[in-house]
C-alpha positions as CSV (number, residue, x, y, z in Angstrom):
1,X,8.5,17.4,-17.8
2,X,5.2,15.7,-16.3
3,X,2.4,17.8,-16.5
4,X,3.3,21.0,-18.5
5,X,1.3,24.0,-18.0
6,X,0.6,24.3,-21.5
7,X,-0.1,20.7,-22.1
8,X,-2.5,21.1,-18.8
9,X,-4.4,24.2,-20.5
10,X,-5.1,22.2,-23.0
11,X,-6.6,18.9,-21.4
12,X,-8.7,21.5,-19.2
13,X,-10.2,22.6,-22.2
14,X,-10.9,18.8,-23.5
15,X,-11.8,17.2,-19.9
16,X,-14.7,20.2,-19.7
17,X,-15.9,18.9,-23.2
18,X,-15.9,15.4,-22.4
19,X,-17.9,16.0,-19.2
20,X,-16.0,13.4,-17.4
21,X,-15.6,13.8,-13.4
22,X,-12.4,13.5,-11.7
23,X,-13.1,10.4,-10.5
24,X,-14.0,8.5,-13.8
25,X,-10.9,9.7,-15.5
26,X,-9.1,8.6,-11.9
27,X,-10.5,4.8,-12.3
28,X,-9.3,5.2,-16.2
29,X,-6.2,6.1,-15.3
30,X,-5.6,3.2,-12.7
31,X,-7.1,0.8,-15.7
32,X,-4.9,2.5,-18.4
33,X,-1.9,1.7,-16.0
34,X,-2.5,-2.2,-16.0
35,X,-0.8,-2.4,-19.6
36,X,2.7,-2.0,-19.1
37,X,3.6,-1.4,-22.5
38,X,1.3,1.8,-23.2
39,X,-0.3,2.3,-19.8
40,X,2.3,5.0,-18.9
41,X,1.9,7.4,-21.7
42,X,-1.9,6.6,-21.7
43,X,-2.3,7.1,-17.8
44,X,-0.5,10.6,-18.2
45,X,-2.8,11.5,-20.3
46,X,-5.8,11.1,-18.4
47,X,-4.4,11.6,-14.7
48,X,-3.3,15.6,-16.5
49,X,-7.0,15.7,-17.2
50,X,-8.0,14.9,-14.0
51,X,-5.5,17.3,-12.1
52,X,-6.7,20.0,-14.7
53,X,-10.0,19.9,-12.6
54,X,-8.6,20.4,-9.3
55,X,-7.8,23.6,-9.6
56,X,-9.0,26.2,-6.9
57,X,-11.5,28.4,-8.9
58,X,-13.3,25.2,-9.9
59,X,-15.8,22.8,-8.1
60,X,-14.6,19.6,-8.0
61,X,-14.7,15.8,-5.9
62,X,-12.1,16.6,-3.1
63,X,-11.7,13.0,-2.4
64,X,-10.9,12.4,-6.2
65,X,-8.9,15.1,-6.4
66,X,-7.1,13.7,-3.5
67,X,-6.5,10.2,-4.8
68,X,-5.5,12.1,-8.3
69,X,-2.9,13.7,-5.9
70,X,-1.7,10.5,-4.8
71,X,-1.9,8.7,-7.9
72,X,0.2,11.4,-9.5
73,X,2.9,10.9,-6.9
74,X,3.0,7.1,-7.4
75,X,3.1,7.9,-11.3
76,X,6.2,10.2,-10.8
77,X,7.7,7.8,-8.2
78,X,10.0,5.8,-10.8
79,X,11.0,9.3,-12.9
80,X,14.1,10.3,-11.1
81,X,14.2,13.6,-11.0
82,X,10.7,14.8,-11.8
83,X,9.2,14.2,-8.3
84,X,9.3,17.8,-6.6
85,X,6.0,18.7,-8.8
86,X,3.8,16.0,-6.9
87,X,5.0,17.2,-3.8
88,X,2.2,20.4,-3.0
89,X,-0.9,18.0,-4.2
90,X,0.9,15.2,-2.1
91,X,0.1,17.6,0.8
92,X,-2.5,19.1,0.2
93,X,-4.1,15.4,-0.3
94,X,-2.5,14.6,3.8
95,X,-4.2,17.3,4.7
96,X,-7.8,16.3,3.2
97,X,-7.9,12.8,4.4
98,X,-6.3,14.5,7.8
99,X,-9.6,16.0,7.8
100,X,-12.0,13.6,6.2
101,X,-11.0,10.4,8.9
102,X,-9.9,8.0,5.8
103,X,-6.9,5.8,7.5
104,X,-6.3,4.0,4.5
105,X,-6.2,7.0,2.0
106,X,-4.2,8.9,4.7
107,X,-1.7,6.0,5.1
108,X,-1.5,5.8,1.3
109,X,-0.7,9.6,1.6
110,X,1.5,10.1,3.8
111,X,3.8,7.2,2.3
112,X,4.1,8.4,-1.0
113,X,4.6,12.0,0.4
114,X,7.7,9.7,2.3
115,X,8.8,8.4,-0.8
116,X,8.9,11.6,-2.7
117,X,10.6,13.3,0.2
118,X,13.1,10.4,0.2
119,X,13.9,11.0,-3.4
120,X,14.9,14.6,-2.7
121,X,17.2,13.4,0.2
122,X,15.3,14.8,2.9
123,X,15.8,11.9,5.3
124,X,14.3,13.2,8.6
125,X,11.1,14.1,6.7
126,X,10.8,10.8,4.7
127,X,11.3,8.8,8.4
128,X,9.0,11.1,10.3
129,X,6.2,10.7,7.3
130,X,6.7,6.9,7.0
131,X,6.5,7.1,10.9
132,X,2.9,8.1,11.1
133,X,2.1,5.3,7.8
134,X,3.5,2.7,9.9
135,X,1.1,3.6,12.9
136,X,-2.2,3.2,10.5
137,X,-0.8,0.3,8.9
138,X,-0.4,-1.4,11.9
139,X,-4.0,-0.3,13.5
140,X,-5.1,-1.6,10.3
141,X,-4.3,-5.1,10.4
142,X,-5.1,-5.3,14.3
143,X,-8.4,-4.3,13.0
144,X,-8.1,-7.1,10.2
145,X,-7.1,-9.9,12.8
146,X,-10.6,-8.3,14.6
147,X,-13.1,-8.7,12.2
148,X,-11.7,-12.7,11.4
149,X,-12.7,-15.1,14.2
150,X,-10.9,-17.8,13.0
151,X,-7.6,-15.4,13.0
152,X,-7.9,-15.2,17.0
153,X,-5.5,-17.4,19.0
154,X,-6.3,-18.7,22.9
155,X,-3.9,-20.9,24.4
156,X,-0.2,-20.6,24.9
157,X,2.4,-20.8,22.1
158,X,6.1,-21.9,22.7
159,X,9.5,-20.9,20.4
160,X,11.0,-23.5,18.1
161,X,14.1,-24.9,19.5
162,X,15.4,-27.7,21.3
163,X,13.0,-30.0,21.7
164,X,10.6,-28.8,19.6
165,X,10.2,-29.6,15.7
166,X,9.3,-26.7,13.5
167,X,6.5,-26.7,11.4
168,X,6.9,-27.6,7.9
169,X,5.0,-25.8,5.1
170,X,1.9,-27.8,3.3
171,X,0.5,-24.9,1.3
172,X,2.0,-21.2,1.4
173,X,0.2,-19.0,-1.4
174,X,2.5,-16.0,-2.1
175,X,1.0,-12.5,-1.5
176,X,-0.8,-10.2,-4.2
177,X,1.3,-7.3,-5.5
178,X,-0.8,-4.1,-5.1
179,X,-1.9,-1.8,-8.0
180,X,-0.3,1.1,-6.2
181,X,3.2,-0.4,-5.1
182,X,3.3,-1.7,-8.8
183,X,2.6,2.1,-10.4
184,X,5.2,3.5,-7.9
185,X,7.7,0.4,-8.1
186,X,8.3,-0.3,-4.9
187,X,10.0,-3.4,-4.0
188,X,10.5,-4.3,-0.2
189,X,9.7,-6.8,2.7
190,X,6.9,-7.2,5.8
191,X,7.6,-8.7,8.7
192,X,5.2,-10.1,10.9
193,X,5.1,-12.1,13.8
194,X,2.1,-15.5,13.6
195,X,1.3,-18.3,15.7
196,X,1.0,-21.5,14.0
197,X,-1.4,-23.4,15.9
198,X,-1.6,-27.2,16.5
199,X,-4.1,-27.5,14.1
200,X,-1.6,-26.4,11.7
201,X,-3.5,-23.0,11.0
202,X,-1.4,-19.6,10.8
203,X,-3.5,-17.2,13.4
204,X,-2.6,-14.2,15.4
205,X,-1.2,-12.4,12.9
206,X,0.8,-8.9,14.1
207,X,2.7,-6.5,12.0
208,X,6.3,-5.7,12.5
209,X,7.5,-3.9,10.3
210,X,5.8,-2.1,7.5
211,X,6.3,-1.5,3.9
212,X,3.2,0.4,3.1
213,X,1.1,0.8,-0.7
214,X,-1.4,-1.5,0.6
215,X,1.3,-4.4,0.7
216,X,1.2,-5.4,4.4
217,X,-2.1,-6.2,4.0
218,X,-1.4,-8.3,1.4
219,X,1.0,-9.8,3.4
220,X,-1.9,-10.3,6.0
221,X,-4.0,-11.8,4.0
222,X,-1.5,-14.2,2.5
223,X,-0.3,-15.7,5.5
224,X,-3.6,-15.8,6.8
225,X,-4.3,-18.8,3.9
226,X,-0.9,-20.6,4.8
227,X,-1.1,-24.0,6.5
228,X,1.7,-26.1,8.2
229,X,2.4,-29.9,9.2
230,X,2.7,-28.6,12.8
231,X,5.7,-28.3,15.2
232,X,5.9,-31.6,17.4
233,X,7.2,-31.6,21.0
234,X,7.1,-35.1,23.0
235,X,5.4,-36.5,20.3
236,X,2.3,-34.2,20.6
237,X,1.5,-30.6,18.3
238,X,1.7,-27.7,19.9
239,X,1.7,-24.0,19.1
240,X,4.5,-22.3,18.3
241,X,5.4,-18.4,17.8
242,X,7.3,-17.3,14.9
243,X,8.8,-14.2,12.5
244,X,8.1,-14.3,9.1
245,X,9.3,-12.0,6.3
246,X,7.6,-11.5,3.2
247,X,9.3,-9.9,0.2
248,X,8.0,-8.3,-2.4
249,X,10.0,-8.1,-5.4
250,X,8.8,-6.9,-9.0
251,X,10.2,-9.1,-12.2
């Protein structure tokens, strides 16, 4: 099982010799768990002297504690079986970042507390959780598409159809797999809705439907770089609206 109690007593014991704070052993644990031949075993081993801090009668980092929460229920994500033990930390770390104002630690949250309820075929829990994570994730990249001039659109876009060409792709980067959705290993797809201008340019970019683990904005930020030989109607470019799905799929 992840994270025996005697196996916990014992990292308590080495993490309080080592001096190492919550959060250091945290970022060692997300570096451990870039090598996918070792990182597992090695991440377990720090992320259990990490969570050995958080205990109650001890003074800790909340917010580390927190993301050691959520980091633990990624890890346990792909171990069928052995998710129920995340679940208390999951919420306790909803809870903090409930409290603290974080969206995107909250949104993290809430959608691996989703994906553990999911696992223990509690449906209506897992929908209602992923629910709230869509929400953020949307606000999120509205507030994306806010900060980036370039990303607003003025004008009037049309649909592809009769009449009017669709754009053809010139150069369409593929989105970034996240560190998160990679530790957890969860595959999916975004849709979002874009204008591709008569310039060519991909702008006004809205989210559909989310996948969460930091992957829709990926997706965002992917599409943002795409470019097209624009749509054509009576010989002229013009704007056009679109859906686009992105899928993310690990090899």
């Amino acid at each position: 099982m992840f994270l025996r109690s005697v196996f916990l007593c014992a990292v308590s014991v080495l993490s309080a010799q080592t001096g190492e704070s919550v959060a250091d052993l945290v970022a060692k644990t997300r570096e451990a768990l870039k090598d996918r031949d070792t990182g597992r075993a090695e991440g377990e081993r720090l992320l259990s002297q990490a969570l050995s801090q958080c205990r109650p009668a001890r003074p800790v980092d909340n917010k580390a504690c927190a993301e050691a929460a959520v980091l633990k229920g990624l890890f346990v994500l792909p171990q069928h079986g052995s998710t129920e033990s995340a679940r208390p930390e999951l919420e306790n770390a909803v809870r903090f970042y409930e409290a603290s104002g974080d969206d995107a630690g909250l949104a993290l949250a809430l959608e691996t507390l989703a994906a553990i309820e999911a696992a223990a075929g509690h449906a209506p829990e897992a929908q209602s959780l992923r629910y709230r994570a869509s929400v953020l994730r949307i606000r999120r990249i509205e507030q994306l598409a806010s900060r980036d001039a370039a990303a607003k659109f003025i004008g009037n876009a049309i649909r592809i159809g009769p009449g009017v060409s669709p754009p053809q792709p010139e150069h369409k980067p593929e989105p970034s797999y996240t560190d998160d959705a990679r530790i957890a290993k969860y595959q999916g797809s975004v849709l979002v809705s874009i204008v591709i201008d008569a310039d060519g340019s991909v702008r006004d970019v809205k989210l559909i439907r989310s996948l969460g683990f930091g992957l829709d904005e990926s997706a965002y930020n992917a599409v943002r770089g795409w470019h097209f030989k624009p749509s054509m109607k009576d010989g002229e470019p013009v704007a056009v609206t679109a859906n686009v799905e992105l899928n993310f799929r690990l090899l």
